[in-house]
N, C-alpha and C positions, 0 to 999 in steps of 0.2 A: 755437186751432182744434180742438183735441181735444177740449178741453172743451165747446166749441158741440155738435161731433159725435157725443157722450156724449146730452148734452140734449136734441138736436133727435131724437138717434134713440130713446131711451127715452118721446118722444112721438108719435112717427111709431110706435110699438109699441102704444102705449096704443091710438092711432084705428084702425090698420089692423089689421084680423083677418089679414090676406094676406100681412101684412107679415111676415120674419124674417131674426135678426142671427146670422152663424157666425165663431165666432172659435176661435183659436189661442192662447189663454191670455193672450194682450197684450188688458188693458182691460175683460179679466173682471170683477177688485174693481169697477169704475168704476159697471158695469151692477147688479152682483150677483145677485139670482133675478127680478128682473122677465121678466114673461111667460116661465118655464120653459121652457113648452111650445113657445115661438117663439124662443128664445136657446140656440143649441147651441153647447160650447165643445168642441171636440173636442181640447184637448191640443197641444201642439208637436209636430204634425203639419198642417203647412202642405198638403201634396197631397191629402190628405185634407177639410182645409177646402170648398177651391175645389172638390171631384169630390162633396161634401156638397151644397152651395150650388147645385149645378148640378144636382143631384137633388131638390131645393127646389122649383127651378122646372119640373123636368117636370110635378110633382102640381101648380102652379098658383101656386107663393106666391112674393114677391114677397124673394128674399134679397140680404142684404146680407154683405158681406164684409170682416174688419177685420183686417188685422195690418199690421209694418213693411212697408216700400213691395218690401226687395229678399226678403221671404220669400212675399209675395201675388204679385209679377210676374216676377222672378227664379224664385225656388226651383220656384214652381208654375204655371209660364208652360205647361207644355206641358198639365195640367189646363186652364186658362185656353181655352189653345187646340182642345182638344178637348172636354172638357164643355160650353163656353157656346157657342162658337162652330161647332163641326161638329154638335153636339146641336140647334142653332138655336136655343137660349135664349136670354134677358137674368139680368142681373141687377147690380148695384152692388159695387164695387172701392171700399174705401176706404182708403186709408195713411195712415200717418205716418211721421216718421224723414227723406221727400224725400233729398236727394240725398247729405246729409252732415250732420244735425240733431243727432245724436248722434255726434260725433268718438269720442268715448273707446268707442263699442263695436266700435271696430276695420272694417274693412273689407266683414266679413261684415252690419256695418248701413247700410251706405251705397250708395244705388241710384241714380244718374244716368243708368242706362239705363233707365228703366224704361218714359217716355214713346215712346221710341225701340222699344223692344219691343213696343209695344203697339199702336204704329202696324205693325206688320209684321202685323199680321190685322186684315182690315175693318170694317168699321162701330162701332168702340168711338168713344163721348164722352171727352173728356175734359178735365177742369174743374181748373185751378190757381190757387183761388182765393189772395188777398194780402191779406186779413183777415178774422178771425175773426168779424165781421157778415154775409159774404158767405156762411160755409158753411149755415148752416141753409136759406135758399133753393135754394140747389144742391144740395142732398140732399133735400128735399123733392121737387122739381123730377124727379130722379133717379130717386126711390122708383114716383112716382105715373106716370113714363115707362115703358116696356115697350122702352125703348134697354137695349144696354150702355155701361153709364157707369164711368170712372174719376176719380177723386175725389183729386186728393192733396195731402194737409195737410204743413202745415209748420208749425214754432213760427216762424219768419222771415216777418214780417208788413208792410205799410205801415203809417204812423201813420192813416187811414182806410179804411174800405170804400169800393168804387165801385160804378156800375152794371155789369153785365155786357152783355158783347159787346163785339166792338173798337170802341173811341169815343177820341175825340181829347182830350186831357188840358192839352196846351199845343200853340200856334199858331207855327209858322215859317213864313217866302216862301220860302228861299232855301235852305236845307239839308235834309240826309238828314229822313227819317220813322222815327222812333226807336222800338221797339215794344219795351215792357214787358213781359212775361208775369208774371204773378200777384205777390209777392213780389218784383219787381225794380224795380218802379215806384218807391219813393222815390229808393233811389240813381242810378236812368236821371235822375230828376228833378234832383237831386245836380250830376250830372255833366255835363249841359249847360245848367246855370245858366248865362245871358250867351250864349248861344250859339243863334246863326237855326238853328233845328231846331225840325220838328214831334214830339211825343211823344205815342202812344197808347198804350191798356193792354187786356189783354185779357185776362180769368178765366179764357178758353175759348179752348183749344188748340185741339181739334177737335172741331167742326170748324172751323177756322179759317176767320173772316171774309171771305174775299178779295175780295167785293166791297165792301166795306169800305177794305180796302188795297189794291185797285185806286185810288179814288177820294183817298185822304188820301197816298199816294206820288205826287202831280204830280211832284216832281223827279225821278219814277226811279230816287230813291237810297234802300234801305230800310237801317236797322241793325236787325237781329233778339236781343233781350239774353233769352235764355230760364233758369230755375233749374237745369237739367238739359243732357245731354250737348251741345255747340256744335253748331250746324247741324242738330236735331232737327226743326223748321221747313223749314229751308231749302227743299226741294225743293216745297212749296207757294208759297212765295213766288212764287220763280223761274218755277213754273207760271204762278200769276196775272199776272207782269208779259211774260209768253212773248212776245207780242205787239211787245212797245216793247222799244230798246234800256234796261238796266238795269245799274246796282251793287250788291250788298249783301253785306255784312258779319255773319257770325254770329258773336255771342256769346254762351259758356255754359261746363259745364266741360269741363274740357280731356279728352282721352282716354290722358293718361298719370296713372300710377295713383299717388297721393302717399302711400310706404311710413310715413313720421311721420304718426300720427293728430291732433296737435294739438288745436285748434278748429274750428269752422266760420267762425270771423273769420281764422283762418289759411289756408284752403280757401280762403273770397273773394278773399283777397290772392293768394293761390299764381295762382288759377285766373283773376285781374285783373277778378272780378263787385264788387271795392270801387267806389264812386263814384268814387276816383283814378284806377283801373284800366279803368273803363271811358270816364271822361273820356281818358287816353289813347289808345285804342284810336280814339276819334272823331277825334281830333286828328290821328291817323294818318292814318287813313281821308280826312278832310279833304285832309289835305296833299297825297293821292295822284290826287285829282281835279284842281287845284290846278296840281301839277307838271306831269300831262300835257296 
């Protein structure tokens, strides 16, 4: 996905005069001096970045913003929140690293809250795509929008791209409506092989479909499998189905903070985002409707 993001954006620089990329030293070599004059790296100063970017767009031009996920919405949220957002700008967030992509750089690279954070001030897109086919459209899409959009990549990909929006993937009558977000669609897939459940997927967070999932949760029962903090969602959901009695189930990562850095195949396991793991969790779930 990085690499798409590299290529798609170093052409999105070539066509748009308007266009411009601000980084924080992550992904510099990648660009190297293409268009100078529209590629500002200002150094491992992330607050700086973001209150750059948002001065970009006072004069007119259309920036883009790249580092890890917890040093762009983390470190420099409250820039975020006040340059783009109280200035009345737009402008494009894009990460990598997601929620724990890089285990071994310790704690200070791994951002599960980030979606969660981002939904705490209004009007931001934001797009989790689940392969690397997907992002060149979505940042295109992104560039040429006059939204604030966030973007966040991930090396943790499906073995395909899909369309975007929430769309229905596999056909249940009788069980939960299983929702994928970006990257989780294989193993959602995985995990309820053999099993009457519908399963949709969705690139795009927010803004989240609901009419959409109004209409493909007939049973009333959703599961929400998100890459990032559990129940990041939720409170949409539960909105759309407000109306009709309802179930659902969020999954994602957990909110206790895992001192061993490991893997991020150790992270899935811990945090129960593996196909085993969440095939359990359905089977719970199941059993609880079931029982009463």
């Amino acid at each position: 996905m990085r690499e798409a993001f590299v290529k798609t954006m170093t052409e999105i620089l070539d066509e748009d005069p308007l266009s411009a990329l601000v980084l924080a030293d992550i992904s510099a070599g990648a660009f190297g001096h293409v268009h100078s004059d529209r590629l500002i790296n200002v150094g491992i100063r992330e607050q700086l970045m973001v209150g750059v970017a948002g001065g970009l767009a006072l004069t007119g031009l259309r920036p883009v913003v790249h580092t890890y996920a917890p040093f762009l919405v983390e470190r420099a949220f409250e820039q975020v929140k006040l340059d783009f957002g109280h200035q009345g700008v737009t402008g494009v967030l894009v990460s990598v690293g997601a929620s724990y992509d890089w285990t071994e750089g310790g704690f200070t690279h791994m951002s599960p809250r980030d979606v969660t954070l981002l939904d705490s001030i209004p009007g931001w897109t934001v797009h989790v795509p689940g392969h690397r086919d997907e992002v060149p459209a979505l940042l295109r899409a992104a560039v040429a929008s006059d939204d604030q959009v966030y973007i966040r990549l991930s090396t943790q990909e499906n073995r395909e791209a899909h369309p975007a929006g929430l769309h229905l993937v596999k056909s249940g009558w009788g069980g939960p409506l299983v929702v994928a977000v970006g990257p989780m669609l294989d193993r959602v897939l995985e995990a309820t092989a053999g099993l009457d459940v519908s399963v949709a997927y969705a690139a795009t967070a927010r803004p989240l479909d609901t009419e959409a999932l109004r209409e493909l949760a007939y049973t009333n029962e959703v599961v929400l499998v998100e890459p990032y903090l559990a129940g990041t969602s939720a409170h949409l959901v539960s909105a759309a189905l407000s109306d009709r009695p309802h179930r659902l189930l969020s999954l994602g990562v957990g909110r206790e903070e895992l001192r061993r850095y490991g893997t991020p195949a150790d992270h899935d396991r811990l945090h129960g985002l593996t196909a085993e793991g969440i095939r359990a969790s359905l089977d719970a779930f199941t059993a609880q409707r079931v029982n009463s």
